[in-house]
SELUMTOR-460912 format. One record per residue (C-alpha): x, z, y. Coordinates in steps of 0.25 Angstrom, whole numbers, plus 5000, padded with zeros to 4 digits. Last residue first. Layout:
BEGIN
XZY;...
//
This chain:
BEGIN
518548804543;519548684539;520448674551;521848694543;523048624553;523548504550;523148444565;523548304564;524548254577;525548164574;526448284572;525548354563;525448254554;526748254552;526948404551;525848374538;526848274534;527948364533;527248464525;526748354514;528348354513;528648484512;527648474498;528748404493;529548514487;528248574479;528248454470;528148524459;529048504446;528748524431;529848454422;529348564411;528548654415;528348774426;527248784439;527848944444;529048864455;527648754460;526748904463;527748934474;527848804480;526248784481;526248944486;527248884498;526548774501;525348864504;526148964512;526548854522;525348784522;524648914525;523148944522;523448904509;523248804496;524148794485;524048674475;524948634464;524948514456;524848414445;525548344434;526148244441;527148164430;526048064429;525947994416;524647884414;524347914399;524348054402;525148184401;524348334401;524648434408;524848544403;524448714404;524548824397;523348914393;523248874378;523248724381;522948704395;522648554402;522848494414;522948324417;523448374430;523648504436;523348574448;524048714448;523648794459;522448864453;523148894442;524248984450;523949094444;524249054430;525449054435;526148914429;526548824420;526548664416;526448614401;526548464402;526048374391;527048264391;527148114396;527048124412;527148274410;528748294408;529048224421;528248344428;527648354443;526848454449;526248404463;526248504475;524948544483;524848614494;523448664501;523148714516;521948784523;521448864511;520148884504;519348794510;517748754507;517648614505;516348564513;515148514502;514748364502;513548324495;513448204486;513048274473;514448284467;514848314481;514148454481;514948484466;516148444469;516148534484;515648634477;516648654466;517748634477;517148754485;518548794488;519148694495;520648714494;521048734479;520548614474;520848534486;522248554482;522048494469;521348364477;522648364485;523548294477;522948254470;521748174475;520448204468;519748074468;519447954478;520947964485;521047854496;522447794499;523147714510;522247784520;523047714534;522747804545;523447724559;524147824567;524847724574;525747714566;525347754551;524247864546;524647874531;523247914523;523047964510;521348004509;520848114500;519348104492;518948224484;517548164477;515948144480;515947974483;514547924483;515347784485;514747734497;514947874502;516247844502;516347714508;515647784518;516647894521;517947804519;518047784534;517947904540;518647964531;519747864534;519647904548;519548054545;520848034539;521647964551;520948064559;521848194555;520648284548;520248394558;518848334557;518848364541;519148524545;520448554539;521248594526;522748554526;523448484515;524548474506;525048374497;526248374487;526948294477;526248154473;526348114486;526548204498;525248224502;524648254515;523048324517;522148354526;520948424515;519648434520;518448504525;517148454532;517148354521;516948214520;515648134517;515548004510;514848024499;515448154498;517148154501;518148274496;519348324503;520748274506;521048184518;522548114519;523848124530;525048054529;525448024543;526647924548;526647814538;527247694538;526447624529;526947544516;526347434516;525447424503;525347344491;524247354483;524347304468;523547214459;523747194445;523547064438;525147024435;525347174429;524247154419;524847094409;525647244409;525647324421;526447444414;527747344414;527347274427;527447404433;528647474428;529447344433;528547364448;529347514447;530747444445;530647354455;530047464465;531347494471;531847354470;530547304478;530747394491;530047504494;528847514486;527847624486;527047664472;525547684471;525347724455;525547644443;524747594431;523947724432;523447704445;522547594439;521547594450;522147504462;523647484463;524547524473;526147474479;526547534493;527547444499;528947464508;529547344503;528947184504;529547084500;530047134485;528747204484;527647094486;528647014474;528347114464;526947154467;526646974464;527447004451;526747124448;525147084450;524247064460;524847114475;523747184484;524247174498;524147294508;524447324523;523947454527;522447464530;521947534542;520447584539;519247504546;518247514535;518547374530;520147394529;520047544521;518947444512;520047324510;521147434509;520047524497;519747384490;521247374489;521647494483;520647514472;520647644467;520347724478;519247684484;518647634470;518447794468;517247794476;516647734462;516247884461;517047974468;516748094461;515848224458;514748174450;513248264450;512848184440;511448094441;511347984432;512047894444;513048004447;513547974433;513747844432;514447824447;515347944441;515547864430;515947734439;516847824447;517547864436;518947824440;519347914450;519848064450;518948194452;517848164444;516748264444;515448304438;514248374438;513248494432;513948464418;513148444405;512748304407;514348254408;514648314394;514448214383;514848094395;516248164396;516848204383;517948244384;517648384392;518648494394;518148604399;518848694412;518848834414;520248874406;520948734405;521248704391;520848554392;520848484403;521748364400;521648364384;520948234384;521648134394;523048174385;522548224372;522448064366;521447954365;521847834357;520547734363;520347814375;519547924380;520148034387;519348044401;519548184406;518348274408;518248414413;517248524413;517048624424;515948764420;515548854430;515848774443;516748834453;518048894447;518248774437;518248674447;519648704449;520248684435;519148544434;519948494448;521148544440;520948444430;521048344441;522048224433;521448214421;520848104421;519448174427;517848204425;517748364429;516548414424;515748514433;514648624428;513848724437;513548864435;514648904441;514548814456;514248924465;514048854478;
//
């Protein structure tokens, strides 16, 4: 489908600019949106985007919406607009209110539970003190909250004078509401497997073609291209499952699934991801080369097949202290833009940054190869990570061994990882 005459805006918090850098070589014109309004606004939300050759910026989101041919939001948190605007007839790329399946914890365990998914052992703990006293009985916990992932991220518990110091931190950025919040507290699974799909969903369908895909978290992920019927059965399962609450939800976005298969060979799905994931989402840039298609057929409720362009993909987190606080300048061969997936990106006179936020994250983004050759495709990522320069930038090239070592794992319970997408 040749896509050049149309027009896409990308709607996002700044975290899938290079979903906009990619869609740029299949529609004819991609604008991008990031919300920046607040009572004392400042150039962080509302430089990210600019400079980039191919990409317009747009702040102002409701004086432009009718001048493009659709749009897309990659992440959560808009699925009440997204409702609005499908309802007065936009062509909207999204989850929609699809999203609750991921940012509410416990109303995804109660409906894992109602549609016959296994459930780890849970219990939802209001407030700090009450937290405090779950975790000196009890060690070897997962601690999660719903929605605010800015507040604090899903952290594992050992025993409660190693996470003393972390619960401290909490109670402080809690304030007066840290007596009111609710936390999920997990067993933590003995895990055998750790296995997750990667691909796309349309009101409920899945594709012929998707990603297989093991992350090691927040440093690498890699995964295998393969027919959806050779995907291990644990995660067709949970398709299986998810697919009518899905299409209850109109739901037209990426979707990936994190799954520890335990004794037994039990599938627990301990996560669902309604957006982009990243990683993997950046790899899935590179590997389905009718992306601007697939968008743009889901927008209307139809699913298109992804189109390959490689069996394998490798992706490596790029990591700098400096750039939770500071604009970050980072380098590299402009051959290699294609590979470089950065966050909260913008170009000043060709060079590129990333951009700090109010919530600080020291990932800044990532490199992706793909390959027909794991070996060789691991390699190039390593390769490109020695050209990425700027100050206290590091890529997490030495842990991709590790996503290795659990594809051998599932290999030896018996999961085919060979590439089988025709």
């Amino acid at each position: 489908m040749n896509l050049r005459d149309r027009s896409i805006l990308i709607s996002d918090h700044g975290l899938y600019v290079s979903l906009a850098e990619r869609l740029t070589r299949d529609f004819g014109k991609v604008g991008y949106h990031c919300p920046w309004k607040r009572g004392f606004p400042g150039f962080h939300e509302k430089d990210i985007g600019h400079g980039i050759p191919g990409i317009t910026p747009e702040p102002n989101f409701w004086k432009v919406v009718n001048k493009y041919d659709m749009v897309a939001f990659p992440d959560v948190l808009d699925g009440d607009l997204q409702v609005y605007l499908r309802s007065q007839g936009h062509r909207v790329f999204g989850s929609g209110m699809g999203e609750e399946l991921e940012l509410f914890r416990v109303y995804q365990k109660r409906l894992f539970k109602a549609l016959g998914l296994p459930v780890g052992p849970y219990v939802v703990v209001k407030g700090i003190t009450a937290l405090r006293e779950h975790l000196k009985e009890h060690e070897d916990q997962v601690i999660k909250l719903s929605l605010l992932r800015g507040v604090t991220e899903t952290f594992q518990h050992h025993t409660y004078w190693e996470s003393e110091a972390r619960l401290d931190r909490l109670q402080f950025e809690l304030g007066v509401r840290k007596e009111r919040t609710e936390f999920i507290v997990e067993d933590k699974l003995k895990t055998k497997i750790e296995m997750g799909f990667d691909g796309v969903n349309v009101h409920g369908n899945w594709p012929r073609i998707a990603a297989n895909g093991v992350e090691c978290k927040d440093a690498a992920y890699a995964c295998v291209v393969q027919d959806y019927d050779d995907l291990p059965e644990g995660m067709l399962l949970v398709n299986e499952k998810l697919a009518p609450i899905l299409k209850h939800y109109g739901y037209a976005n990426f979707f990936s699934t994190e799954i520890r298969v335990c004794e037994e060979d039990v599938p627990y799905c301990i996560d669902l991801t309604c957006r982009q994931p990243s990683p993997a989402g950046e790899a899935q840039h590179e590997l389905w080369g009718n992306l601007g298609e697939m968008m743009w057929a889901a927008a209307e409720g139809q699913l298109v097949n992804p189109v390959p362009t490689a069996k394998y993909a490798v992706q490596s987190i790029i990591y700098s202290d400096w750039a939770d606080e500071n604009c970050q300048g980072i380098g590299f061969p402009e051959k290699y833009r294609g590979n470089i997936k950065l966050y909260y990106h913008s170009m000043e006179n060709g060079h590129d940054y990333v951009i700090p936020q109010m919530t600080k994250m020291n990932e800044i983004g990532s490199i992706v190869t793909i390959g027909d050759d794991l070996d060789e495709t691991i390699k190039q990522n390593k390769e490109i990570a020695e050209r990425v320069t700027g100050d206290k930038v590091h890529v997490c090239t030495d842990r991709i061994g590790e996503v290795v070592e659990e594809f051998e794992e599932m290999e030896r319970h018996g999961m085919s990882l060979e590439p089988t997408a025709k």
